[in-house]
N, C-alpha and C positions, 0 to 999 in steps of 0.2 A: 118311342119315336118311330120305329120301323117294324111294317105290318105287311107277312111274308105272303098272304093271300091274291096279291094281285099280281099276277102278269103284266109282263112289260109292252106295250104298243110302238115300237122302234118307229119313227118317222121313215117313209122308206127311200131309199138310199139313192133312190133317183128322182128325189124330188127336193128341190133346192126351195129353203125359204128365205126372202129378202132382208127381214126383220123377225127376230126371234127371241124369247124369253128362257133361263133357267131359272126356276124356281127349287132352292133346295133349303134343309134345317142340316146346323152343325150343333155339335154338341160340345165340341172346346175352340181353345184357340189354336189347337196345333192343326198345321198345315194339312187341309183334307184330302188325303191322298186317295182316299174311299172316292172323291169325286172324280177324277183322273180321266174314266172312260167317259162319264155325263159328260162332262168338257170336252173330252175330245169329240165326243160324238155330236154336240148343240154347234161347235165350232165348224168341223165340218160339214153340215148339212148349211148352215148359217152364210148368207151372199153375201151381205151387208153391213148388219147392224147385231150383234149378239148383245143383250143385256143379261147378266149374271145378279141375281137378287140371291142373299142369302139370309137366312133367318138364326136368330140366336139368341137366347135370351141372356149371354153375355154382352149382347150390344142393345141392352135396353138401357135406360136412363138411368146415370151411374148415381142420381139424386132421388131416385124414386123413393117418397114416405108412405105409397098407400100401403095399407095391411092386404098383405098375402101377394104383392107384388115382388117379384126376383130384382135386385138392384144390378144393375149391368154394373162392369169391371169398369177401375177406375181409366180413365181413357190417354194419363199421360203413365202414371208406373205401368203401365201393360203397351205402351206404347209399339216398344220392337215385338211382341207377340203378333199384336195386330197387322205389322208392318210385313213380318215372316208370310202371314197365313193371307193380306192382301197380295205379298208378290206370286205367291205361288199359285194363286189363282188365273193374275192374271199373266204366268209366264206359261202356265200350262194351256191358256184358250190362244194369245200372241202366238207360242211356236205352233201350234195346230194350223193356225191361217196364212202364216209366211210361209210352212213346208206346202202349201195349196197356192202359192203367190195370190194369197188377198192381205195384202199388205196393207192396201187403206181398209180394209174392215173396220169400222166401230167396235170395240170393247168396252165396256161398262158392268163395273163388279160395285154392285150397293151391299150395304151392309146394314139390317133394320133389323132392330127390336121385337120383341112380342107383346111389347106395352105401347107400341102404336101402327098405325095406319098404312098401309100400302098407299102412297100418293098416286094417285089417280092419275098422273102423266107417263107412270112407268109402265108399259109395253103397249101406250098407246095405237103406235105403229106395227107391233105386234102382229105375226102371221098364225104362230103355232109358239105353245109352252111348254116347254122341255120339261119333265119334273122325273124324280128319284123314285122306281117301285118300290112302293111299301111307306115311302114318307110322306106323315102327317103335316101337313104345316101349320102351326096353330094361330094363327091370323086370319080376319075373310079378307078375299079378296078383292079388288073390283071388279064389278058384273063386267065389261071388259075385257076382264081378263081371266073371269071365270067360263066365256062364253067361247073362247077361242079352242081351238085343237087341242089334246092333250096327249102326249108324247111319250109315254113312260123308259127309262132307258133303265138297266139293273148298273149299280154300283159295286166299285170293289168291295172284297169280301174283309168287313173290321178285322176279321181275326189273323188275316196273312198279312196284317200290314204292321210295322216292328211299333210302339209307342215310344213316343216322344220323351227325351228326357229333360227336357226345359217344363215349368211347370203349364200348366193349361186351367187352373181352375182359381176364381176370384179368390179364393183364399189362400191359392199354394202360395208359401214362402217369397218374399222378393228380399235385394238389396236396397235399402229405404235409405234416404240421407235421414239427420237428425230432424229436419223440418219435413214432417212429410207434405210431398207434392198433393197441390188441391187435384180432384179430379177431371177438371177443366181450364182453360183459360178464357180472361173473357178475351183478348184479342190477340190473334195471330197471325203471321205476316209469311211470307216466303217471295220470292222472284225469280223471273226466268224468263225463254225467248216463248216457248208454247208454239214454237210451229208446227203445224202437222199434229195436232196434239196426240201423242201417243201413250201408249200404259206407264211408262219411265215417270210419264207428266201428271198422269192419271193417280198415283199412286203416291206422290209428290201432295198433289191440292187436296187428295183425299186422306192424307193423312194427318195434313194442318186444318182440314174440316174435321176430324175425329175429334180433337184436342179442343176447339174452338166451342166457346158457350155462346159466344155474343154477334165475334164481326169478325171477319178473314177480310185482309188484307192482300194483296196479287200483285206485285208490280211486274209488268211484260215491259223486255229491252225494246224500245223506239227502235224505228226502221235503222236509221241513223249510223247506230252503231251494231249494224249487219253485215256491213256491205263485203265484210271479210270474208264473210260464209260462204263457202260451195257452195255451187248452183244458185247463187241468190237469186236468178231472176225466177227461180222456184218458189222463195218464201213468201208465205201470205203474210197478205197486208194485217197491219197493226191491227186493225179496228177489228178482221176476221180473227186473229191470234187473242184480244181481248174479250169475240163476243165467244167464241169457242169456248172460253175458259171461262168466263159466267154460266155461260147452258149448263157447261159441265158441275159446279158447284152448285148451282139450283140443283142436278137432279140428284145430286150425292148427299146433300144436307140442303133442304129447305128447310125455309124459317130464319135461315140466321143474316144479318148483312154483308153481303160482299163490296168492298171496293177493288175495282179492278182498275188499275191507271197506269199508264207508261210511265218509264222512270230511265232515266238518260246518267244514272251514275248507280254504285253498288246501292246506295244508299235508299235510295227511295225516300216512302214515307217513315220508314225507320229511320232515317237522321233527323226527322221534325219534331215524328209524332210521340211524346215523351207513356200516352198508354196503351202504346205496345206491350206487351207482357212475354213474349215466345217466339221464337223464330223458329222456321224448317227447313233444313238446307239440305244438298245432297251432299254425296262424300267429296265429289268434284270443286262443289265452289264452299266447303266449308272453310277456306280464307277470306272467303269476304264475308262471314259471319266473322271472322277475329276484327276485320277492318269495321265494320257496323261495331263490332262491340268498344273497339277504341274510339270512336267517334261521339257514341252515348255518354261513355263517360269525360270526353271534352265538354260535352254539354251540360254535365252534372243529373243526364235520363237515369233512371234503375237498369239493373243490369238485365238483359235476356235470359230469358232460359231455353235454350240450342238443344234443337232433334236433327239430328242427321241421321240420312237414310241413303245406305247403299245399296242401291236396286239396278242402277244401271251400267253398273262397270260387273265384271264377269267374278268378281272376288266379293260380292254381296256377303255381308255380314245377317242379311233378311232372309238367307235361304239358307237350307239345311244341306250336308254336301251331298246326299244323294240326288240332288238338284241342280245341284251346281252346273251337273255337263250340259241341262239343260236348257241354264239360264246362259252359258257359252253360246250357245247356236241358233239364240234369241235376240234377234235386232232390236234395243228398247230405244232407240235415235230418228231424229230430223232429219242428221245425216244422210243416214240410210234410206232413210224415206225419200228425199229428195233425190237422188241418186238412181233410186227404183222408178222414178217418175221419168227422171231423164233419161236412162235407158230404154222406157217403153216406147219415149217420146221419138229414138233412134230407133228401134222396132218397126215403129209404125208410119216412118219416113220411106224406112228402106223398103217396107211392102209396099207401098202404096207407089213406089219408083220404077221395082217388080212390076208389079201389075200393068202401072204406064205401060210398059217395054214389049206386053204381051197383043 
């Protein structure tokens, strides 16, 4: 995979690009710590918009029958792997852009196969493509995105960094129940406010898009029942909080259907719709996965099958602990978002009063 003959081309340091691509290849699922300085450095140089593509041929299609094709890992037993090596990605590009206060930065961490296609929407806006010296990627690209600047940064060195002892390869070992888990669901549901949509939210939809074959499900809480929020006169409107969070699953899994709908109680289209198969919840509201699930069986629906994912509270079961201090001092919140708005909002009151006075 890695070819030590080229020199790295650093994007240089005073030169800020609006919208920006990394392009890199991993070779398990443990949390790539090799990438650390790429990150830091596509993040910092990055104004706007960072998109993170990574390539693996553990995230090819976990159904694949052609001969001589690699079957990607099953996408719900690998579930918390995937979930580990998505936070860590994107808690290491999040704190890079909050310790710079670009808080509203775009982040976007894709995860593609080597059995299909770079979708042609990805780094359309693109200024410059971040990539790893020495890394092969074995996909073509689009001309697009073959034509752009190319950045080379060097990666940590594999061998100083400690191995994982959680497994990393399709065939290490797992805890299996008696029925083993299919490798997909056809429909998957989760819900939530999506204000601000931030990596917390990001890592949430992309990971009930991992698990999903068929149709993702999205329910966003109605205006409605906001009004209790801090800084409400902050939060975006429903319709932006809805279309934010389609853009977002189109560009993390096309192909499959999204319904995106407001939902005015826990329940959503989980207390209707009896094929539902999976829910995603975070560690936060996994009570109203218990409440959904009593509800189904009022109804006499199949039971759920519940992922929870702790990514946004600072005790993550997704992160390894030498990460931990650094998932502490990483805002993954609305809250905070909104908060950093309204203080700029008093910032740029108070200059602009300054200035009058002058």
């Amino acid at each position: 995979m890695y070819i030590h003959n080229r020199s790295p081309s650093p994007f240089p340091a005073s030169t800020g690009a609006d919208s920006a691509l990394l392009l890199a290849t991993v070779s398990s699922l443990d949390p790539p710590h090799f990438l650390a300085p790429v990150i830091a450095a596509a993040a910092s140089t990055t104004l706007e918009h960072l998109t993170i593509v990574l390539f693996s041929r553990h995230f090819n299609n976990p159904r694949t029958t052609s001969s001589g094709t690699f079957r990607g890992v099953s996408r719900t037993e690998r579930f918390d792997d995937v979930c580990r090596f998505l936070t860590y990605v994107y808690v290491q590009a999040t704190s890079v852009a909050q310790s710079l206060d670009k808080v509203l930065m775009e982040i976007d961490v894709l995860l593609l196969g080597i059995d299909e296609d770079v979708p042609f929407t990805v780094g359309e806006d693109a200024d410059v493509v971040f990539r790893v010296a020495g890394d092969s990627i074995g996909v073509q690209l689009p001309p697009h995105v073959s034509s752009l600047r190319q950045s080379y940064i060097t990666a940590a060195d594999h061998d100083s960094i400690e191995p994982s002892v959680l497994p990393s390869s399709p065939s290490a070992p797992s805890i299996l129940s008696a029925k083993r888990k299919p490798a997909r669901l056809p429909v998957v549901a989760l819900g939530g406010t999506f204000d601000h949509l931030h990596a917390g939210h990001k890592i949430l939809l992309s990971m009930a898009a991992w698990i999903t074959s068929e149709k993702i499900i999205v329910g966003v809480t109605d205006d409605a029942l906001l009004k209790k929020k801090s800084n409400p006169h902050l939060l975006q409107s429903l319709d932006e909080r809805i279309e934010r969070t389609r853009s977002f699953l189109a560009l993390f899994r096309p192909g499959i259907e999204y319904y995106v709908v407001p939902i005015q109680d826990v329940y959503g289209p989980t207390g209707w719709d009896p094929n539902v198969q999976g829910i995603v919840v975070s560690q936060e509201t996994i009570s109203g996965a218990d409440a959904i699930a009593a509800h189904r069986s009022e109804k006499g629906f199949s039971p759920l099958q519940t992922f929870v994912i702790d990514v946004i509270s600072p005790h993550s079961s997704c992160v390894d602990p030498e990460d931990m201090d650094l998932l502490r001092s990483t805002k993954m919140s609305s809250t905070f978002i909104r908060q950093w708005i309204a203080d700029k909002n008093v910032e740029e009151e108070m200059k602009k009063e300054s200035q009058g006075k002058v």
